[in-house]
C-alpha positions, 0 to 999 in steps of 0.5 A: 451163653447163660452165666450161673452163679453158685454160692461159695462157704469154704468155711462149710468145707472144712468144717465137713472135712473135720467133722469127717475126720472126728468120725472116722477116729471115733470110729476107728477108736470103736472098731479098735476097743470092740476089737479088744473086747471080742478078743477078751480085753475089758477096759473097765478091768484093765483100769481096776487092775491097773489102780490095784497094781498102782496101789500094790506099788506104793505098798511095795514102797512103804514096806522098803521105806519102813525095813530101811528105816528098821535097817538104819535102827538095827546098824545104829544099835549095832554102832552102839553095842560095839562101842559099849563093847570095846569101851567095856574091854578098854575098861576091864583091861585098865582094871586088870592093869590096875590090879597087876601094879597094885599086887607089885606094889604089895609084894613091893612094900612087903619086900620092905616091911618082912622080906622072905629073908631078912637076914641078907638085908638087901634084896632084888624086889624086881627085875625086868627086861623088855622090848621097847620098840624097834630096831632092838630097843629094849627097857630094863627095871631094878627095884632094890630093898632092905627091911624097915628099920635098918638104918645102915645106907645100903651101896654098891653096884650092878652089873647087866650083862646080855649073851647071844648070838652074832654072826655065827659066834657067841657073844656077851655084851655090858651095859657099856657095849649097849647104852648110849654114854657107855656106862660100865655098871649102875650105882645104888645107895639107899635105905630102904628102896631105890629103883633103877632103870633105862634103855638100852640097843643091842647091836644089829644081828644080834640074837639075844639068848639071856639077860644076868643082872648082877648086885654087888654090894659095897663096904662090908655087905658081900653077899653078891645077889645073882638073876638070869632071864632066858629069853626063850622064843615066846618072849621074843615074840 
């Protein structure tokens, strides 16, 4: 029996069993590419289109970034608009308020430097009834006066007397059914003007239907004066 020996190089093995397998992935990628190609797939095409859809998605994104920026330009002049707006109505209604106190305050001084009728010497400039809140709060005013250069105190008393309609009945009310200390009649005394006012809380249920004021001079002035405000569905509102 003869002995042969035979060089062993595993090393070489596994270097031709990769070797192999390079190859044959080599080969498949090939055989896979030409595949696409007979089938009309060109991959020099498909990385030009896909670089011209790469840069047509950061366009897209430009064009977004830049209306959201317009977007945000456009609200934020909006924003400032509306407050030039709203500041520009506050202001106007401030004048128009202004104006209003300003055109009592003439017809007021006119009452006392050449009233309509001087003659009667004391005069009722103003008078007026409105709610105040809840719960049937209401706030009057009274300005009284005489003519400039009459000397003589003018005094006496007026009278608030409120109708309507409580429960199904007819009812009037003073100024003691309604004020808190329950006052009967106001007192005035002056020379030349004098304002009176206060509130007032009707009773619950109760429908108001008209306010009368009543002055009545004391001493020997005995011209009473006389003023109704009908408190008609629009003043309600």
């Amino acid at each position: 029996m003869s002995l042969v020996v035979k060089p062993h190089h595993p090393w070489k093995t596994r270097a031709l069993w990769l070797l192999a397998a390079l190859l044959m992935l080599a080969g498949g990628y090939t055989l896979f590419d030409y595949g696409r190609y007979l089938a009309g797939y060109d991959s020099d095409e498909a990385s030009r289109v896909k670089k011209e859809l790469v840069e047509v998605k950061e366009r897209i994104k430009r064009k977004n970034d830049a209306l959201r920026q317009e977007k945000a330009l456009l609200q934020r002049a909006r924003q400032i608009e509306r407050q030039a707006y709203d500041d520009l109505d506050s202001t106007i209604k401030n004048l128009q308020s202004e104006i209003l106190e300003l055109k009592e305050e003439l017809a007021f001084y006119r009452g006392i430097v050449s009233p309509r009728e001087a003659s009667t010497g004391l005069q009722l400039q103003k008078f007026s009834f409105e709610p105040d809140g809840p719960d049937g709060r209401f706030r009057y005013r009274v300005v009284l006066t005489q003519v400039l250069g009459n000397d003589r105190l003018a005094r006496g008393r007026v009278q608030l007397e409120l109708e309507g309609i409580q429960e199904g009945e007819s009812r009037s009310l003073t100024l003691k059914d309604v004020t808190e200390n329950s006052v009967n009649a106001l007192s005035y005394r002056f020379k030349y003007f004098q304002k009176l006012e206060g509130d007032i809380r009707l009773p619950e249920n109760f429908n108001l239907l008209r306010a009368t004021l009543r002055i009545l001079p004391g001493g020997k002035a005995r011209n009473s004066i006389e003023k109704t405000i009908d408190w008609s569905i629009e003043e309600k509102g």
